[in-house]
C-alpha positions in Angstrom: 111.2 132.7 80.4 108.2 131.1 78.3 108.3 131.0 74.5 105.5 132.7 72.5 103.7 130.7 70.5 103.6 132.4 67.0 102.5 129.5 64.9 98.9 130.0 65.3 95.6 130.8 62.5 92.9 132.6 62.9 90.2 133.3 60.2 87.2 136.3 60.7 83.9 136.8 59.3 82.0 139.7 60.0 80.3 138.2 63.0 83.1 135.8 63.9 86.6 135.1 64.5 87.8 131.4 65.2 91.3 131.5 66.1 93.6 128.1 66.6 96.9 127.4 68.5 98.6 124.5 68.2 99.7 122.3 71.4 102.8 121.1 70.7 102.3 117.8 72.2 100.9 118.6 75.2 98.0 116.7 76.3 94.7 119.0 77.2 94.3 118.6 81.2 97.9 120.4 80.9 96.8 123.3 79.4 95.4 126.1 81.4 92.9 129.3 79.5 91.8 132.9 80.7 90.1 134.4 78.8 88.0 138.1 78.8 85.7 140.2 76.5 89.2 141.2 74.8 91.9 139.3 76.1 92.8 135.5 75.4 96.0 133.5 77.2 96.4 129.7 76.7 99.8 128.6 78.9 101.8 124.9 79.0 104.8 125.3 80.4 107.8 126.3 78.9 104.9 127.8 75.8 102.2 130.8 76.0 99.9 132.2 73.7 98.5 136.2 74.4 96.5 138.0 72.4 94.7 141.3 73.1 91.9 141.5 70.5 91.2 144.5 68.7 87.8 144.8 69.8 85.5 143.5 72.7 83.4 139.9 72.2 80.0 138.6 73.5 81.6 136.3 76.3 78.5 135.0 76.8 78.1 133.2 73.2 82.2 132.6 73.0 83.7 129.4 73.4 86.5 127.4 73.4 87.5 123.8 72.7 90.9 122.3 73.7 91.4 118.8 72.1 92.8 117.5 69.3 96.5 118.7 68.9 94.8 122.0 69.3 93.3 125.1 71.3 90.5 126.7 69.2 88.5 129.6 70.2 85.3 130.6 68.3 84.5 133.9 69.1 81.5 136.4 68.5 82.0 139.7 67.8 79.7 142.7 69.4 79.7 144.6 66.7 79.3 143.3 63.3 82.5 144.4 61.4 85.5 142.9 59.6 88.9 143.1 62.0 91.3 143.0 59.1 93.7 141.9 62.3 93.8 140.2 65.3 95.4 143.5 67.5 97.2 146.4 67.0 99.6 145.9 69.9 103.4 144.8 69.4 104.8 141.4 71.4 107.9 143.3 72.2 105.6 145.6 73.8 105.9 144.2 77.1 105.6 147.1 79.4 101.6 147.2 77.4 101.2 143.2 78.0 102.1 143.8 81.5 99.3 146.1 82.1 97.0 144.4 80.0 97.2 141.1 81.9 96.8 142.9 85.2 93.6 144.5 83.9 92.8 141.6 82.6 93.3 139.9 85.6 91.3 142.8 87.5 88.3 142.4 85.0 88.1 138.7 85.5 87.9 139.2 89.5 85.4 141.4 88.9 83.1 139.8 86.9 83.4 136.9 89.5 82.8 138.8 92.4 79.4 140.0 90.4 78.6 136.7 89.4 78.8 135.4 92.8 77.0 137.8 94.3 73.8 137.6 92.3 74.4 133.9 92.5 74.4 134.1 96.2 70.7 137.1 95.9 69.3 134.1 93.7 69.9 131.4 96.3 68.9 133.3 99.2 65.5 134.5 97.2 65.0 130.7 96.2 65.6 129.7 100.0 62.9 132.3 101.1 60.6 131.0 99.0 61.3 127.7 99.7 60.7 128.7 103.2 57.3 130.6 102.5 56.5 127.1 101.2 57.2 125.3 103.5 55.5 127.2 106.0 52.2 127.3 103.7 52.1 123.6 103.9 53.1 123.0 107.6 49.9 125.4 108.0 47.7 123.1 105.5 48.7 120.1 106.8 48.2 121.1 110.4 44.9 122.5 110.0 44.1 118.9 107.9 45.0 117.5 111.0 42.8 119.1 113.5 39.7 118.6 111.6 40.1 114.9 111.4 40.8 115.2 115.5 38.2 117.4 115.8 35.9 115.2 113.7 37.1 112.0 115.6 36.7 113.4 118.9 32.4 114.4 117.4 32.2 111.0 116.3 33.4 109.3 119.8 31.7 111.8 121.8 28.5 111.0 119.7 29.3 107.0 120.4 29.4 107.3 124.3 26.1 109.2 124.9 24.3 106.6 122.4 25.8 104.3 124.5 24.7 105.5 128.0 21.1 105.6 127.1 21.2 102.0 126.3 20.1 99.2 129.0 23.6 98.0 128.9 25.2 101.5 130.7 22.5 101.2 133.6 23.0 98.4 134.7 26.5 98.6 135.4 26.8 101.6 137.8 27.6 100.9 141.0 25.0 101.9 144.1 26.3 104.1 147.1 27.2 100.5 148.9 29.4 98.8 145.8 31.4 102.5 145.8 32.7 102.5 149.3 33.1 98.5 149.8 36.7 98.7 148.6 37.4 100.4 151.8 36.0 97.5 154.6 38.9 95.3 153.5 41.8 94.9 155.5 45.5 95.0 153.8 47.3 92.6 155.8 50.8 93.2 156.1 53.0 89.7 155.3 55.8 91.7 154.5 59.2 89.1 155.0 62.2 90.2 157.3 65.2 91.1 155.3 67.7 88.9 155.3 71.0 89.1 157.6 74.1 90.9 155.6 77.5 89.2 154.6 80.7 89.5 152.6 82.8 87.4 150.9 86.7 87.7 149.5 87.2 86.9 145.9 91.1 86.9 145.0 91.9 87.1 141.0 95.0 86.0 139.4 97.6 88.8 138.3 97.7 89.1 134.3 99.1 91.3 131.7 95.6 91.4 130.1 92.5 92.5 132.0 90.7 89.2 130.2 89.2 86.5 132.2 91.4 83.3 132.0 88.7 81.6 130.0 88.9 83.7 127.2 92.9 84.3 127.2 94.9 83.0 124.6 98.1 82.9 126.2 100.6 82.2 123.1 99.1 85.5 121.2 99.3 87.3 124.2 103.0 86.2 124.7 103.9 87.4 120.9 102.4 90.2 121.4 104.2 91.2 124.8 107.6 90.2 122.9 107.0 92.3 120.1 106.6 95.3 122.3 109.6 94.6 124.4 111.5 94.4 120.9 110.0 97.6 120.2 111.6 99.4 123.8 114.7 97.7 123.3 117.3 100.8 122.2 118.8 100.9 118.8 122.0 98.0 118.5 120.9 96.3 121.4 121.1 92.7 120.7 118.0 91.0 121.0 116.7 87.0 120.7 118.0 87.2 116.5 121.4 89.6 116.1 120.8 89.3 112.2 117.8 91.8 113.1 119.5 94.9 114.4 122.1 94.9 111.2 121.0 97.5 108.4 122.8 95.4 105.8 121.2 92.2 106.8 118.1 93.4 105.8 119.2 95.6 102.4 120.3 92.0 101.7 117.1 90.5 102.1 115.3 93.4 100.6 117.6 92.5 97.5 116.6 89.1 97.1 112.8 90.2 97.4 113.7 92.5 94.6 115.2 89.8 91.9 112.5 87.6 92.6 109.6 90.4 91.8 108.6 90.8 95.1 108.5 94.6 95.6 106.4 94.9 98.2 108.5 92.9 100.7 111.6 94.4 99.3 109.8 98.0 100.3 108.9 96.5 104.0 113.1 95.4 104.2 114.3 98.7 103.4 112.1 100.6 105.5 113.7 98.7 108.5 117.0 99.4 107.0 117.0 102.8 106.6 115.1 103.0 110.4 118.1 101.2 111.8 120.8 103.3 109.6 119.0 106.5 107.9 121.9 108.1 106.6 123.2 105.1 103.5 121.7 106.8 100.3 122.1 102.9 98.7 119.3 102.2 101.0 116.9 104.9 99.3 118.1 104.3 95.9 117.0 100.7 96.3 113.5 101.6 97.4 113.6 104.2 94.9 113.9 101.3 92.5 110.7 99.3 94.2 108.4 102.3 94.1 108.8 102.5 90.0 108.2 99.1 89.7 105.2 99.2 91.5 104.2 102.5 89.5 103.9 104.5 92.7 106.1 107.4 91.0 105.9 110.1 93.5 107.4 107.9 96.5 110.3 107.2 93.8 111.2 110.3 93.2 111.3 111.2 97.0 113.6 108.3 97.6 116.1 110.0 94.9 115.9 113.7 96.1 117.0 112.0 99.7 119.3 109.9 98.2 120.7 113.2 96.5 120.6 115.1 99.6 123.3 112.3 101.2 125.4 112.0 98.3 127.6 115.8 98.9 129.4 116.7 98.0 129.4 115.9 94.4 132.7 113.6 93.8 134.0 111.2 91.9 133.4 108.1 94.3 129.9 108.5 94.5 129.0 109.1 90.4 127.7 106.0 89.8 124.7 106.2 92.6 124.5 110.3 91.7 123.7 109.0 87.7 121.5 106.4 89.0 119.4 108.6 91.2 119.2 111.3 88.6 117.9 108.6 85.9 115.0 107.4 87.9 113.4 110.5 89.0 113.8 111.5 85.5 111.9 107.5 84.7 109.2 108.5 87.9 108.7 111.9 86.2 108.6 111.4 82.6 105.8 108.5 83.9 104.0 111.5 85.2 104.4 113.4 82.1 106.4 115.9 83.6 108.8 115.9 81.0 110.7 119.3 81.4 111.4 117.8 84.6 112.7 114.2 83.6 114.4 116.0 80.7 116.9 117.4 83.0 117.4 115.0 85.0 118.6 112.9 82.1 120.7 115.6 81.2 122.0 115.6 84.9 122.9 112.1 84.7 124.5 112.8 81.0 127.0 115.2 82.6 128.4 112.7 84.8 128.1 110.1 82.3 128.4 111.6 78.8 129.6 108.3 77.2 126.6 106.2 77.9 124.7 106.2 74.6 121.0 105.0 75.7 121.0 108.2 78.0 121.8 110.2 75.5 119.0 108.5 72.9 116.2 108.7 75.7 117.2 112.5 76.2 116.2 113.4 72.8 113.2 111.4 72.2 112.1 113.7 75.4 112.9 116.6 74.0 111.1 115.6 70.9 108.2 115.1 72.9 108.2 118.3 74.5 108.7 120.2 71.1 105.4 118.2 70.1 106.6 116.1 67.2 107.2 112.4 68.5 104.2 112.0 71.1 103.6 108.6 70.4 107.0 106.8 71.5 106.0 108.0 75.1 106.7 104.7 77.0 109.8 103.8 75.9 111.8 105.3 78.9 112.7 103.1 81.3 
């Protein structure tokens, strides 16, 4: 159930009303505002703010600012007039706020649907005209274009009958006798036999790639053929290195990657752990572990809800990895600044270990954060 934020101000002049809510910590890109001509709702989780205004406002001039600690609204009235109060309508009310969200809700849809209507009648008028336009110059340039062919074809139509009453035009036409002398020559045909047909066989050498032997490069292509075969063989069959097909043999090596800072080979030795033996939540919590200190937080906290999915039931034996899978998600999500969430999983991991005094410390500078009142001692979860 959210908590109503009570703590707010608001001051009114007879054309305005500027009303402020404070944030409680939470950073602005968490907070989410709806607002209409009369009713205002600024939400971060586990807080909300609702107000129904005692009269309607110009939403057009309205506006709101989130920044700064705090949500303020500065809003202009329609009519000029002093409120005297905000509303008239009681919080415990809540059979009224129920209907005057969904009306709310229905006025905002509305208003959208208009908007994106004449949004939608102004584009298509715009692309009409654009159209018209385009069609206007087409036209223009087209008729440019057949008067300068038109006035190129009167130029060269000009040039050729100047040039046929010059001396030079005369003398070059043929006479009755030039015209028909291409036909007393004979064509002799020296056309060469074709040449007899043969054929030839051409053997090629098997191989595993269709490359020619020039271009092979036989050890890759050996690797690679090994690889695959390594690949088909089934799970547990020994192959050329036993140490290969042994989850813990790798979990060990992915251990050493780990002390000596390299996470990224550490991730790449789990992996082929936890493909050879899926079900050891040891091998998920150590990835886990890789994953937040490489910051990628949302692969961390995967690893932990499938560690926590393998660790049922809840027992005795298995505490210590159930505590240590609870803290970092809780780490991954408070780095996210999801602190409800880490919140309880620190307080998860304090029920099965009530005794250890730095959970217990990190859990309430969390919870100050979320009440709003130590937001700068943010990174000191680990």
């Amino acid at each position: 159930m959210p908590i109503l934020i009570l703590d707010y101000s608001w001051k009114e002049s007879d054309t305005t009303v500027i009303i402020t809510v404070p944030l409680k910590g939470v950073k602005a890109n968490k907070v989410d505002v709806f607002s209409t001509d009369q009713y205002l709702k600024v939400s971060f989780p586990p807080y909300l703010f609702e107000m129904q205004l005692l009269a309607p406002i110009n939403e057009e001039t309205s506006n709101c600012k989130v920044g700064d600690g705090a949500v303020v609204f500065t809003l202009e009235k329609l009519q000029q007039m002093t409120w005297g109060k905000l509303s008239d309508i009681s919080q415990d009310d809540k059979e009224t706020w129920k209907q005057l969200r969904q009306q709310a809700v229905d006025k905002a849809h509305e208003k959208a649907a208009k908007d994106a209507e004449e949004k939608a009648k102004k584009k298509r008028e715009e692309h009409q005209l654009a159209v018209k336009r385009q069609i206007e110059l087409e036209s223009e340039e087209k008729k440019r274009i057949e008067q300068i062919r038109e006035a190129e074809r009167q130029r060269t139509t000009q040039e050729i009958e100047s040039w046929k009453e010059t001396d030079t035009y005369r003398t070059k036409q043929p006479t009755n006798n030039e015209k028909n002398s291409i036909f007393d020559n004979t064509i002799k045909n020296d056309v060469p036999a074709p040449r007899s047909s043969g054929s030839i066989q051409v053997k090629f050498t098997t191989r595993t790639f269709p490359t020619a032997a020039r271009e092979s490069r036989a050890q890759e292509e050996q690797e690679w053929l090994d690889k695959i075969a390594a690949a088909k063989r089934p799970k547990g069959e020994p192959g050329d290195n036993p140490e290969e097909s042994d989850p813990m043999w790798f979990k060990d090596k992915g251990s050493s990657f780990f002390k000596a800072g390299d996470y990224l080979s550490a991730i790449n030795a789990f992996n082929e752990a936890i493909r050879l033996e899926p079900i050891l939540p040891s091998l998920y919590l150590n990835r886990s572990a890789c994953f937040l200190k490489i910051g990628d937080y949302p692969h961390s906290i995967e690893d932990c809800c499938k560690a926590l999915e393998r660790l049922t039931p809840p027992v005795p034996a298995n505490a210590a990895q159930r505590s240590k899978a609870f803290i970092r998600r809780g780490t991954a999500y408070f780095k996210l600044e999801l602190y409800v969430d880490a919140l309880q999983d620190y307080e998860q991991a304090i029920k099965i270990d009530p005794n250890n005094e730095s959970l217990v410390q990190d859990a309430k500078m969390i919870r100050k954060i979320i009440q709003g009142s130590n937001s700068g001692d943010e990174d000191t979860v680990e």
